[in-house]
C-alpha positions in Angstrom: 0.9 14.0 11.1 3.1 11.8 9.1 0.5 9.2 8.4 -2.4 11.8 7.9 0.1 12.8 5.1 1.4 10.0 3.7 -2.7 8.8 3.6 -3.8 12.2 1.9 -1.1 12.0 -0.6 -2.2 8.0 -2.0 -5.5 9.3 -1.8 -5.1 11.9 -4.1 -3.0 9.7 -6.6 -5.2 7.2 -6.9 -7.1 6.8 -10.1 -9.8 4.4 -11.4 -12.9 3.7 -10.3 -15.9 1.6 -11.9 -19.3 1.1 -11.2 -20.0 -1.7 -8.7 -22.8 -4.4 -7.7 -22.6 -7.6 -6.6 -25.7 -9.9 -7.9 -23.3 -12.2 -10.1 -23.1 -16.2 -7.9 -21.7 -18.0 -11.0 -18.2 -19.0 -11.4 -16.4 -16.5 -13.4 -14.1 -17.5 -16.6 -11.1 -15.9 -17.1 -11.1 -12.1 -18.5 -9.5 -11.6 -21.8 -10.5 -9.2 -24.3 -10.5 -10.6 -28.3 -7.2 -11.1 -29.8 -7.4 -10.5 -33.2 -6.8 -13.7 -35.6 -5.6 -16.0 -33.5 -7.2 -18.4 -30.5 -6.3 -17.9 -26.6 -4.1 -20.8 -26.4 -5.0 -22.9 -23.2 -3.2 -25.1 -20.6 -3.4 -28.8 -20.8 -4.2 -29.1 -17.2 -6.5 -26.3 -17.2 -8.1 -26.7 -20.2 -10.3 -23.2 -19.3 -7.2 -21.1 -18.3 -5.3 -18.7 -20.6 -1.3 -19.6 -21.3 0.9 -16.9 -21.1 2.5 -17.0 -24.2 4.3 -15.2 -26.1 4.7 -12.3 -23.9 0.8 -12.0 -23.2 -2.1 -14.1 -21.4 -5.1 -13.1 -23.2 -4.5 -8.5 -22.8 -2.0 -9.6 -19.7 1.9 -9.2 -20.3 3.5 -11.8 -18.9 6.3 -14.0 -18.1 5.8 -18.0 -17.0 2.7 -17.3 -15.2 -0.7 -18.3 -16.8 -4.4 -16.6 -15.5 -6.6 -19.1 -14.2 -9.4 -16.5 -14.0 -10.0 -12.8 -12.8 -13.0 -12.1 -10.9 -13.7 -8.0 -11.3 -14.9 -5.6 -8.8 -18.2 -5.6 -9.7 -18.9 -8.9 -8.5 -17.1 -8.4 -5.1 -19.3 -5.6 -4.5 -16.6 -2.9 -4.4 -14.9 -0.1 -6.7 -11.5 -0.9 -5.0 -9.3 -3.6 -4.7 -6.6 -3.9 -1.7 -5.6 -6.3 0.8 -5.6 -10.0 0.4 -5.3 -13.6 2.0 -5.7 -17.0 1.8 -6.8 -19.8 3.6 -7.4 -23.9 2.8 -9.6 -25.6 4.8 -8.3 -28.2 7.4 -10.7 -30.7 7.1 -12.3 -30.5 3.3 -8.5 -29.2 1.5 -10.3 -26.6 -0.3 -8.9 -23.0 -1.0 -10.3 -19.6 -0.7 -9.3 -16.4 -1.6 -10.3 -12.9 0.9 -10.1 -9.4 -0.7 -10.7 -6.7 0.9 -12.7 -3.7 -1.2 -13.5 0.0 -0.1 -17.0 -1.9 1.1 -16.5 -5.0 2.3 -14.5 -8.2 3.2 -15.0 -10.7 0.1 -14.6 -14.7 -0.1 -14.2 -16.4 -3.2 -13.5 -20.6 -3.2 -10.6 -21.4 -5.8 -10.2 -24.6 -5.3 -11.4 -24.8 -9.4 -8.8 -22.1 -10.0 -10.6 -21.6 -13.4 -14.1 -21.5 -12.2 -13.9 -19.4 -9.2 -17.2 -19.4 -7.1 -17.9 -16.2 -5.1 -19.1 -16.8 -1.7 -20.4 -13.5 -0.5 -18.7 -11.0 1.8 -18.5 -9.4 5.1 -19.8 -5.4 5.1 -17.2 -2.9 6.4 -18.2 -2.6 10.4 -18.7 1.4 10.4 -18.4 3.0 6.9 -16.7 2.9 3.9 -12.7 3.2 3.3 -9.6 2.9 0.7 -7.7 0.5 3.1 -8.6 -2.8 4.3 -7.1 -5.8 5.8 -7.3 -9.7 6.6 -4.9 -12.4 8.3 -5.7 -15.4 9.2 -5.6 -17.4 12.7 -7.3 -20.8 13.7 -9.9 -20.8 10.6 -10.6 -17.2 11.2 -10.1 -14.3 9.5 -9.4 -11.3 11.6 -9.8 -7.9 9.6 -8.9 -4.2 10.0 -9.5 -0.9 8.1 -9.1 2.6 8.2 -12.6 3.6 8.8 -13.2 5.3 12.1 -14.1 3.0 14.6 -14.0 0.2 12.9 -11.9 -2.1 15.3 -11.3 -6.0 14.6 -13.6 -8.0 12.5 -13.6 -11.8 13.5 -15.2 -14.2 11.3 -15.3 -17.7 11.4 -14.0 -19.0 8.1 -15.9 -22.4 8.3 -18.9 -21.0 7.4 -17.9 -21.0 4.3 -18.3 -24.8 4.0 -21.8 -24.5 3.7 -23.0 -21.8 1.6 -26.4 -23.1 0.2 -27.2 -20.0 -2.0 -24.3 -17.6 -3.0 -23.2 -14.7 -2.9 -24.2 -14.1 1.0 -24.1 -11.0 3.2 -22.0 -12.9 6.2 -22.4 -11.2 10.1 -19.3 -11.4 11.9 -18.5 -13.8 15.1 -16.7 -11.8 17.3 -15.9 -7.9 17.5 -12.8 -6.2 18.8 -13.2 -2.7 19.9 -10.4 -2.0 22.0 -8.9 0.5 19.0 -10.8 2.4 16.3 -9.7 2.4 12.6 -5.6 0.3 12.2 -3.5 0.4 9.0 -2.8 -3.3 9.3 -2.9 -6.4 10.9 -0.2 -8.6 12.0 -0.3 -12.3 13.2 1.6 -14.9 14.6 0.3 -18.0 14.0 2.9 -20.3 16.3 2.0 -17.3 19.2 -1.8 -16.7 18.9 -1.0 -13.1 19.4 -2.4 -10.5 17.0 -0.8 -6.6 16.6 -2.7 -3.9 14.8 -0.6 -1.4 13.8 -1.2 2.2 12.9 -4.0 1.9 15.2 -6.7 4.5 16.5 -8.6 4.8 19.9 -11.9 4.0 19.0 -13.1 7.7 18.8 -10.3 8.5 16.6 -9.3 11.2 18.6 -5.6 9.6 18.5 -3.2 7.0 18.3 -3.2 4.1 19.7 0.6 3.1 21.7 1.4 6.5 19.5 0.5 4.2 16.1 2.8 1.3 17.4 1.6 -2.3 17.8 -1.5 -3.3 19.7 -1.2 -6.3 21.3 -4.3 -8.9 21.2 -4.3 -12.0 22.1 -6.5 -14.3 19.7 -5.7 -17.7 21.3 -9.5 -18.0 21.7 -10.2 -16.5 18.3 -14.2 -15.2 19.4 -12.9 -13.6 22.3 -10.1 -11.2 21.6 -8.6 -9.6 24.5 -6.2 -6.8 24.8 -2.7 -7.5 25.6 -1.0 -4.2 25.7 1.2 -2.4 23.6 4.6 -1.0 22.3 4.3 3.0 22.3 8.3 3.9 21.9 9.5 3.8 17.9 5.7 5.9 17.1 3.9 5.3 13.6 4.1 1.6 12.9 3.0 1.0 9.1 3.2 -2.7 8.4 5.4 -5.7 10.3 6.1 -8.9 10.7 6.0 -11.1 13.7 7.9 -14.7 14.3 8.7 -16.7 17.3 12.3 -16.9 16.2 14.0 -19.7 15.2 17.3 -18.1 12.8 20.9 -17.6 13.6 21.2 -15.2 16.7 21.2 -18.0 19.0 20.5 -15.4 21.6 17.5 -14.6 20.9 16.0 -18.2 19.5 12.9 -19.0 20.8 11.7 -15.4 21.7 9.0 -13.6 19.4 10.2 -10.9 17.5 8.4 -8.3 15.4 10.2 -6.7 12.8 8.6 -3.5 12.0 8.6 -1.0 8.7 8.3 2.6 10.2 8.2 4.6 7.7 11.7 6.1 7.8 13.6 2.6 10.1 13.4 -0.6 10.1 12.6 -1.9 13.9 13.5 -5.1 15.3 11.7 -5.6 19.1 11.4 -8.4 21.9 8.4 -8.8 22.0 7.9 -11.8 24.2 6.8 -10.3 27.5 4.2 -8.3 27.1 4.3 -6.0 29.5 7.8 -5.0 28.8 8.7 -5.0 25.0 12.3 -4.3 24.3 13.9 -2.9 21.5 16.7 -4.8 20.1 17.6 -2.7 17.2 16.9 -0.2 14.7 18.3 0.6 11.2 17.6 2.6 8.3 19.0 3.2 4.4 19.9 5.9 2.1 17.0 7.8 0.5 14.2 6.7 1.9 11.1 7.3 0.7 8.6 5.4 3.0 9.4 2.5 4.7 6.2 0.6 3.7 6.8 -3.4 4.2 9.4 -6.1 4.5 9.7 -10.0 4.9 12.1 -12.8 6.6 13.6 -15.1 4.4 12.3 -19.0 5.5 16.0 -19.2 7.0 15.1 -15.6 8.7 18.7 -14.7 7.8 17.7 -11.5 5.5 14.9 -9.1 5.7 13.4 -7.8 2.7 11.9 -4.3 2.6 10.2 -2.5 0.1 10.0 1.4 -0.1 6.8 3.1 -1.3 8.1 6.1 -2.4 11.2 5.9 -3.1 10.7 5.0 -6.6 8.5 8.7 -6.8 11.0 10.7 -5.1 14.4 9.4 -6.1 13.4 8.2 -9.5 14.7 5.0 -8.8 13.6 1.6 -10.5 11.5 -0.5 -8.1 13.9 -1.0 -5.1 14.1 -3.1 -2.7 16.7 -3.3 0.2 17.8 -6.4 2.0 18.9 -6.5 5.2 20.8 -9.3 7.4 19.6 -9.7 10.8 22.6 -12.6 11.5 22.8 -10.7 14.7 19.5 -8.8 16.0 21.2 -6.4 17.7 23.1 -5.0 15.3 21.7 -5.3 11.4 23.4 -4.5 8.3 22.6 -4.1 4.8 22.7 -6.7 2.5 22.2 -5.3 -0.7 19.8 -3.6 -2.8 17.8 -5.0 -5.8 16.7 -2.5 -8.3 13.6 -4.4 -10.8 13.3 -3.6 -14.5 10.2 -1.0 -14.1 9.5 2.5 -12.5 6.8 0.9 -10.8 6.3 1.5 -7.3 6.7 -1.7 -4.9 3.7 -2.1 -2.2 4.0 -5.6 -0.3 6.3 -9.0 -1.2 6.0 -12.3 0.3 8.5 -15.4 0.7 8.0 -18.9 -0.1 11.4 -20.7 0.1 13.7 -19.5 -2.4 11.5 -16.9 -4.4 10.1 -13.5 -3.4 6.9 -12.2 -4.9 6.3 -9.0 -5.1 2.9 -6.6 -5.8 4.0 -4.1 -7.7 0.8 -2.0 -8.7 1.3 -1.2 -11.9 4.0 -3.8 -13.1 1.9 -6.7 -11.6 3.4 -9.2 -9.4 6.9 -10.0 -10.1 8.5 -13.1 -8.7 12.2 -13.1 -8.3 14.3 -15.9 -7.4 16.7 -15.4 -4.2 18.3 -18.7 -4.2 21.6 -16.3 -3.8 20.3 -13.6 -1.7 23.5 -14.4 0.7 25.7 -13.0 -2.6 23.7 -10.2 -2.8 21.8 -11.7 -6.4 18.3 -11.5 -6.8 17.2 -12.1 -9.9 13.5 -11.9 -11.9 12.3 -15.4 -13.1 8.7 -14.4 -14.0 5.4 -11.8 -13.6 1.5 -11.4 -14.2 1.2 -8.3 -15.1 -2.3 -6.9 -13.9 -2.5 -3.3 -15.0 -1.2 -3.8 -18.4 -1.9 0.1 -19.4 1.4 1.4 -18.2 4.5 0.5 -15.5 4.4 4.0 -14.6 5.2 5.0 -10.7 1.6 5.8 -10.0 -0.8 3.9 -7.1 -2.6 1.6 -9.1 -2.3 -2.2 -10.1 -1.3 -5.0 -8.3 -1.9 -4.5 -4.2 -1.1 -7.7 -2.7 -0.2 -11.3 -3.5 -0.7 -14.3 -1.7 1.6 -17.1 -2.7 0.8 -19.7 -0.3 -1.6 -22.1 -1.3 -0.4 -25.7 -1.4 -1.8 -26.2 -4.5 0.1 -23.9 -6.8 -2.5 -21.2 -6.8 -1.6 -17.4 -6.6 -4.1 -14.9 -6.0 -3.2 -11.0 -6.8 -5.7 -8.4 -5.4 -5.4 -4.8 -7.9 -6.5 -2.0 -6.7 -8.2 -1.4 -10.2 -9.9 -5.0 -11.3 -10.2 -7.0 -8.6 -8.7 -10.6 -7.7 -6.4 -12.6 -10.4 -5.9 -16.8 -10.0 -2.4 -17.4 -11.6 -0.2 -20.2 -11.8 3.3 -20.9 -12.6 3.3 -22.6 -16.0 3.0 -26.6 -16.3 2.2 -26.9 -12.5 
């Protein structure tokens, strides 16, 4: 009931829609409307990319972060933007962007960050739906949605190597039907395990491991097989899962999901199978909804974003770090409150800097060089929804910061997917 709930309530406070279609194979420029009396200054290593100067990249505020390009819904084929991923390719170095849309799974190749070439798409497995999402495993991309019966997409990334004739309507390589619609999609890579959390039977007629994780393992990524599952802590909205390397010497070398359950944060053993253990669970003060958190690199602190809190406490975007020095018993850190109302969806970490989607304030990236002080502090932000920072569902969905190159794709739930980069790299 508290997911049905929690789904009917973003439902109804989401906004914009546009028109969609998805005949446009050229690479797309960088979106700016006309700023009056003055050129769009450009970057000396992009030549075709906007600055962000002065406050603004083309319409875009902004701070140290400079648009490569935007590609907009209409080309992806969709009328909503949400989930997003990356992968580069092992063998040629190039880098592609996934988005997930209300219709389908989309690949775009970035490896000209300014003249984005989009690839073609995946088509939702069942029907139609307002969530959608994509990790990558082994040069696959393994995707979930809300749509009843749905179950796991598998698609063989590769292919995209030799797309003669873009855009393309891509089949998938494997099918996982052992649940029915899932929230999410969780991998670990070092593992080859997948867990799809806030998962369905396949007739929808109820939860999966009460919405807990499904196991899967992927190590043969075309032939998914069930693993079990982790019933005991119900409605699992997002997690993380590592094979642990951090500072509990206890409990090195086990694999550990950390999981955001709407009103706790749970940390479980997840090594054997067939007999998860919980380790730990701990909560805060005012929570909202326990939406999504992240390990620091030294997986030290865990940081957790609420997605209402903001909405019902009138807070500033918070976000609440936790330190996990000792599994078993985890404390709070300290809380960092941003400088908008705006609501906080997911945040990622790459070494000392957490980026953050924060719908209608963008992506901010914040650096936590001196997280163990309890400072975190704002060094820059794209700001994709530049109509308001109000706490509303809309803007920026996800970021993926990981590409080698420098790239940084944003997915919004409003325009699509955004190619930034840090200024002067």
């Amino acid at each position: 009931m508290k997911k049905i709930t929690y789904f009917f309530f973003v439902m109804v406070a989401l906004g914009i829609f546009a028109c969609a279609n998805d005949d446009d194979s050229q690479p797309i420029p960088p979106t700016t409307e006309e700023i009056p009396n003055e050129e769009i200054p450009n970057s000396v290593a992009f030549p075709d990319a906007v600055i962000c100067e002065n406050g603004f990249a083309g319409i875009y505020p902004c701070n140290g972060y400079d648009l490569m390009a935007h590609v907009p819904l209409d080309v992806l084929g969709g009328i909503r933007g949400m989930d997003s991923w990356g992968w580069t390719d092992p063998q040629t170095g190039r880098e592609y962007a996934m988005i997930g849309t209300n219709e389908n799974t989309s690949f775009v190749d970035i490896t000209n960050p300014t003249a984005p070439i989009y690839l073609g798409n995946v088509p939702a497995q069942t029907e139609v739906s307002n969530w959608r999402d994509i990790k990558v495993y082994n040069n696959h991309a393994f995707i979930v949605s809300e749509a009843p019966g749905h179950g796991m997409q598998v698609f063989d990334l590769t292919r995209l190597r030799n797309v003669a004739n873009p855009p393309e309507t891509f089949t998938t390589d494997a099918w996982y039907n052992g649940f029915g619609s899932a929230h999410n999609i969780v991998i670990n890579e070092e593992s080859g395990f997948a867990y799809a959390v806030g998962a369905m039977t396949l007739d929808d007629n109820m939860f999966s491991f009460d919405g807990g994780p499904h196991f899967i393992n992927i190590q043969n990524p075309t032939n998914p097989v069930a693993a079990g599952g982790y019933p005991n802590d119900a409605y699992s909205h997002d997690a993380q899962v590592i094979t642990y390397n951090g500072p509990d010497t206890e409990h090195v070398g086990k694999e550990i999901l950390i999981g955001s359950n709407t009103n706790e944060v749970v940390i479980i053993d997840i090594t054997n199978k067939n007999n998860p253990i919980q380790l730990s669970t701990i909560d805060y003060s005012d929570i909202g909804y326990t939406h999504q958190g992240w390990y620091t690199e030294d997986q030290r602190y865990f940081i957790v974003g609420d997605e209402l809190d903001e909405l019902n406490f009138g807070f500033n975007s918070r976000t609440v770090v936790f330190d996990l020095q000792d599994l078993d018993n985890p404390t709070i850190q300290t809380t960092y409150l941003g400088p908008t109302e705006a609501i906080d969806h997911n945040g990622y970490v790459k070494g000392d800097t957490y980026f953050l989607a924060n719908y209608t304030a963008g992506v901010r990236i914040i650096d936590i060089s001196n997280i163990g002080s309890s400072v975190m502090q704002e060094e820059g932000f794209f700001d994709t929804y530049p109509i308001s920072n109000e706490a509303i569902f809309r803007g920026a969905w996800n970021v993926y910061p990981y590409f080698e190159s420098g790239n940084i794709i944003v997915s919004d739930i409003n325009s699509g997917l955004f190619i930034i980069r840090k200024n002067n790299e």
